[in-house]
N, C-alpha and C positions, 0 to 999 in steps of 0.2 A: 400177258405182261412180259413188258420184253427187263432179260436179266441175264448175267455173264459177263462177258469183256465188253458186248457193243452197250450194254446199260453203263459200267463203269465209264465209258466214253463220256457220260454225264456229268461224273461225278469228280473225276480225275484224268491223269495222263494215259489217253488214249494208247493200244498197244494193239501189234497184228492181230489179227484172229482167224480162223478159219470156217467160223461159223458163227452162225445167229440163234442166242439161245432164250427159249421164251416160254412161259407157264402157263399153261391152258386149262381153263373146267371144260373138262370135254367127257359125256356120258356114251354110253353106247346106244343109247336111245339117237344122240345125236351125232354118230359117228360116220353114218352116210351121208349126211346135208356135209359134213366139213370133207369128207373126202370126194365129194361132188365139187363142191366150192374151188377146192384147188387143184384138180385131176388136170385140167387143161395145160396149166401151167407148171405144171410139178411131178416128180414121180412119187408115189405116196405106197407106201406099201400096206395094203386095205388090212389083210390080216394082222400085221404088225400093228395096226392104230390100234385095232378092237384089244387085241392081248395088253396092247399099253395101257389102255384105259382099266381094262380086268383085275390088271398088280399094280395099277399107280405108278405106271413105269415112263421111259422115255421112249419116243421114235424118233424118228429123222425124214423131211421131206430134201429133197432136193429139186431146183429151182431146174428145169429145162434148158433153159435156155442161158442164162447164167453160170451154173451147175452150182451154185452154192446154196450150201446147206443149212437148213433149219433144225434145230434139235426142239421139239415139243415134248417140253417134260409133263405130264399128266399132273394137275395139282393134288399135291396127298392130302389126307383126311388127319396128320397129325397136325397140334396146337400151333406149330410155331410155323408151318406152311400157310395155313389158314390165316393166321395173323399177321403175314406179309403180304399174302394177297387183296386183305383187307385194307392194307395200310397203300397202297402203291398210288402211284402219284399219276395223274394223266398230262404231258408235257407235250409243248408242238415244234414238231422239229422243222416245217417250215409253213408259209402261210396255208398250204394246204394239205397237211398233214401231222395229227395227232395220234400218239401209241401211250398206251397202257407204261410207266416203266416203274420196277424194284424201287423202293423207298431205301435210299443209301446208308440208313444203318441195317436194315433186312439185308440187302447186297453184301456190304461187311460181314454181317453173322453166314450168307450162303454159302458163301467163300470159306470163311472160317469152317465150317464143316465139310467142305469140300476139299481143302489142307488135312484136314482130320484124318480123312480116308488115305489119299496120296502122297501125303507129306510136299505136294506141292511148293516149290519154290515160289513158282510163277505166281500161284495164289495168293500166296504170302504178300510178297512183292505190290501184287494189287491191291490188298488190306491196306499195306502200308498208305499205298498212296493215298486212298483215301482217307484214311483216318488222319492224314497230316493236313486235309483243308475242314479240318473238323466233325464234329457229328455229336451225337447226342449219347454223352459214357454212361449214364444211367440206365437206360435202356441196353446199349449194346452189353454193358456187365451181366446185367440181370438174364438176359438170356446168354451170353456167352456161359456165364453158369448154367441153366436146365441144361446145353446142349452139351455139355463137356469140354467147352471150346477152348476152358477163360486160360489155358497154359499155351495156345497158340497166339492166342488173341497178347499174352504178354511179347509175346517173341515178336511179332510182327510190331510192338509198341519199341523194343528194343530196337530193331531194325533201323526204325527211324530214328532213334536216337544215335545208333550206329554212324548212319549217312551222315546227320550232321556232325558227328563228331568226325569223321575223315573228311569232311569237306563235299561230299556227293549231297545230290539231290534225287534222292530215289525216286 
């Protein structure tokens, strides 16, 4: 499930990135067919998947020939990861190609707790813009509360009210 800045691309004002970040159910049962699948194309660091998969952690592939990076974050086994990857939307980004992507209030709340850790500006920033082409505040509250979010998740409301009130369009 692709989610991060190139999912926000969806959702809102696209912004640089330097990577491609995406949510994977990946076992250790199945950790050889996927590092088989993209060894050609990628450099994949074989120990590093298995330990990822063990903590529910992230790795990173990078693209050969390209050189950019893929961050695979391990899907975790708590409520509210489960519940967005439940929810994710399948979108075609051109006639011959469809991806997995973040359902854009799940996006909003990932970010928001991703703020939480870092105090992210840039995170913030990206909340805003979304939440300024709408979304669904019932939902986003209700877990913005479980996750501890709901005082970022004001600020980043404030924001926007910010921009318009100086005349910016965040």
């Amino acid at each position: 499930m692709l989610t991060g800045s190139m999912a926000l691309v969806h959702y809102a004002m696209p912004r640089t990135t330097t990577d491609i970040d995406v949510v994977i159910e990946l076992s250790i049962a199945d950790a050889d067919r996927f590092i088989r699948e993209f060894e050609n194309d990628f450099y994949i660091p074989r120990n590093r998947v298995r330990d990822s998969i063990n903590r529910s952690a992230m790795f990173n592939i990078l693209n050969q020939e390209t050189i950019i990076k893929i961050d695979c974050v391990i899907l975790k086994k708590d409520e509210f990861s489960q519940n967005a990857f439940s929810r994710r939307r399948r979108v075609r980004y051109t006639e011959d190609f469809e991806i997995w992507i973040i359902d854009k209030e799940d996006l909003i709340l990932s970010k928001l707790n991703w703020a939480k850790v870092s105090r992210s500006e840039m995170q913030m920033r990206d909340v805003a813009s979304i939440l300024r082409n709408g979304y669904d505040a019932e939902y986003v509250d209700f877990w913005a509360e479980k996750l501890g979010v709901r005082d970022i998740l004001r600020e980043c409301l404030e924001l926007i009210d910010k921009n318009y009130a100086d005349g910016h369009d965040s």
